[in-house]
C-alpha positions in Angstrom: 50.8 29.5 -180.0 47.5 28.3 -181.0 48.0 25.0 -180.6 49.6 21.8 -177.5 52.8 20.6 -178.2 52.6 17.8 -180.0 53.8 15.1 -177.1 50.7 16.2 -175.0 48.5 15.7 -177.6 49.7 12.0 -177.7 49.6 11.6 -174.2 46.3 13.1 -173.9 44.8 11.1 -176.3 46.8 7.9 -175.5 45.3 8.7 -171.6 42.1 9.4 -172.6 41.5 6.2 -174.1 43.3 4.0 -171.1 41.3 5.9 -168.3 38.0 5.4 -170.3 38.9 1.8 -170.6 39.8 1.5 -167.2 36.8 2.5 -165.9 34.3 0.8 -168.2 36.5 -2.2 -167.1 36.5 -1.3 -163.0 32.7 -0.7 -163.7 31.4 -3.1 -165.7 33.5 -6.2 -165.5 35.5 -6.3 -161.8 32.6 -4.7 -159.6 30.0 -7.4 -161.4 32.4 -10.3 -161.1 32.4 -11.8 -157.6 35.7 -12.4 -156.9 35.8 -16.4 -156.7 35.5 -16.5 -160.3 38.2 -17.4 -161.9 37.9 -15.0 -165.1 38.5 -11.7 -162.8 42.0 -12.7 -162.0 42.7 -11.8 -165.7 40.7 -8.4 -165.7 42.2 -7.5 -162.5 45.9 -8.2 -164.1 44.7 -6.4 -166.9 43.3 -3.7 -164.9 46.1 -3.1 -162.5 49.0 -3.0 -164.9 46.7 -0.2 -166.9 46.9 1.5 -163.9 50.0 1.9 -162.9 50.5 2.8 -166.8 48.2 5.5 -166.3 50.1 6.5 -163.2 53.6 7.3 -165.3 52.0 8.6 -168.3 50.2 11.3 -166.3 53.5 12.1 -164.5 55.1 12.5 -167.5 52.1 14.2 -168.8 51.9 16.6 -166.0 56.2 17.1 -166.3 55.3 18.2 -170.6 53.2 20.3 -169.0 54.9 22.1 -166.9 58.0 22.4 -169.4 56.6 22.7 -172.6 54.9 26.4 -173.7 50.5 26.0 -174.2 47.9 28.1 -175.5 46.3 30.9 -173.8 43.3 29.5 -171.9 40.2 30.4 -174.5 37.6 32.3 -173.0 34.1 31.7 -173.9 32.5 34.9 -172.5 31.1 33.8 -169.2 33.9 33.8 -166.3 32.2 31.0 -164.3 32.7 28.8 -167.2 36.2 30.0 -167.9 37.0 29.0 -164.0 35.3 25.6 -164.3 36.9 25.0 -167.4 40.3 25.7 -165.7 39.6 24.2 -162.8 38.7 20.9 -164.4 41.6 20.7 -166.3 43.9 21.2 -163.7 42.0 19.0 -161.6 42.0 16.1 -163.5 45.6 15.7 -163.0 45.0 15.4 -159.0 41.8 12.9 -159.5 43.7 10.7 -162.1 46.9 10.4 -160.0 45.1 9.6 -156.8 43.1 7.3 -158.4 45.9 5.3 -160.0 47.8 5.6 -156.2 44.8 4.5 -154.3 44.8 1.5 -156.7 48.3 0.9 -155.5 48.1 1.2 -152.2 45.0 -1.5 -152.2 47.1 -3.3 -154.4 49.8 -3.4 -151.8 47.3 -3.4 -148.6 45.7 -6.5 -149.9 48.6 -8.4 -151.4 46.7 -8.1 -154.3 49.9 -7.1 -156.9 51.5 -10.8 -154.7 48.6 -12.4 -156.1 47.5 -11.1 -159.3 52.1 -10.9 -160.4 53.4 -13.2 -158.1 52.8 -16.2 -160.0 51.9 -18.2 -156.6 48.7 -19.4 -157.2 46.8 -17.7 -154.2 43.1 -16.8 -154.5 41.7 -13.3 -154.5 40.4 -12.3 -150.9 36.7 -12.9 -150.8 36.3 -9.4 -150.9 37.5 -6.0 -150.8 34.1 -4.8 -148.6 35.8 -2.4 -146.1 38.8 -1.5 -147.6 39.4 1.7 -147.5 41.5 2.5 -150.7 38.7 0.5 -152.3 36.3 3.3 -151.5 38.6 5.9 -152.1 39.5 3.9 -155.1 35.4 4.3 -156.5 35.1 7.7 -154.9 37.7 8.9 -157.5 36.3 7.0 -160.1 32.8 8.5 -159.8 34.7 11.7 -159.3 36.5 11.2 -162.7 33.5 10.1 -164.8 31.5 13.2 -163.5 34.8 15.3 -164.7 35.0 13.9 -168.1 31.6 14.5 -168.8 31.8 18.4 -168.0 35.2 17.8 -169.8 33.3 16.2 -172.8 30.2 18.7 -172.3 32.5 22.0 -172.4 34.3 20.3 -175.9 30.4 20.1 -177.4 29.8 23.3 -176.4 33.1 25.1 -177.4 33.1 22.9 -180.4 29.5 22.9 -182.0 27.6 25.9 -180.3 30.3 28.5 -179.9 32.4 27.1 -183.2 35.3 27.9 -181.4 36.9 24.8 -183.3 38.2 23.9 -180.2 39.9 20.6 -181.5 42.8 22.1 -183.3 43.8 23.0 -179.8 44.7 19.5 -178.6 44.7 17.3 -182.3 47.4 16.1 -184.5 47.1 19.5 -187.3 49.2 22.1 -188.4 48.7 25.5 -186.3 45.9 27.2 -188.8 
């Protein structure tokens, strides 16, 4: 098999582009918008049902997984790599699933998923300073972003320096 079965190639695409969006959205819009203004209800909303998107995707990502047959891990020659690569992989799973459940237990510790789906017309707190799924919340995310760029770094490498053509692994072609 030289190739991912075709539903996690969807879903790894399809989650790749959610959890970058997410996070350019959790970085660059909600952390910059003070939370009186009125325009980071939406983003939240926005951001928040993403998340718990994310959430069953990856479960249903990591349940493929587990069930359907993958390539042999490639090897690139250099054993630390080889573990990094593996480790990364696998890890993502774990940082991307805590991530989307730290979001829902703010959600839930904060009334926020009252607020934002409720449809009663509450304000957002003031704040979310000293809230602890918060931090855990940004941890991850700074976790995640330092993954995907190792993720992304390993993919140049593979792809462009060792010509390993490392994208027919997990893209919509025919095994060559």
């Amino acid at each position: 098999m030289k190739r991912y079965h075709p539903l996690l190639v969807t879903l790894h695409w399809l989650l790749a582009g959610m959890i970058l969006f997410s996070l350019v959205v959790g970085v660059t819009i909600l952390e910059e918008t003070p939370n009186a203004d009125p325009e980071k209800f939406q983003h939240l909303q926005i951001h928040s049902a993403m998340g718990a998107a994310i959430l069953i995707l990856m479960i249903v990502r990591l349940a493929v997984r587990i069930k359907k047959p993958r390539p042999a891990p490639l090897e690139s020659g250099n054993a630390f790599l080889d573990r990094l690569a593996t480790f990364i992989h696998n890890f993502f799973y774990v940082v991307v699933i805590a991530m989307a459940l730290s979001g829902v237990v703010l959600s839930i510790s904060t009334s926020l998923s009252q607020i934002l789906f409720g449809g009663d017309g509450q304000p957002l707190p003031a704040n979310f300073d000293g809230v602890l799924p918060r931090a855990v919340h940004g941890v991850l995310g700074t976790a995640l972003m330092a993954m995907i760029t190792l993720h992304l770094l390993g993919f140049v490498f593979r792809q462009f320096v060792r010509k390993d053509n490392v994208i027919v692994r997990m893209w919509f072609a025919r095994n060559p």
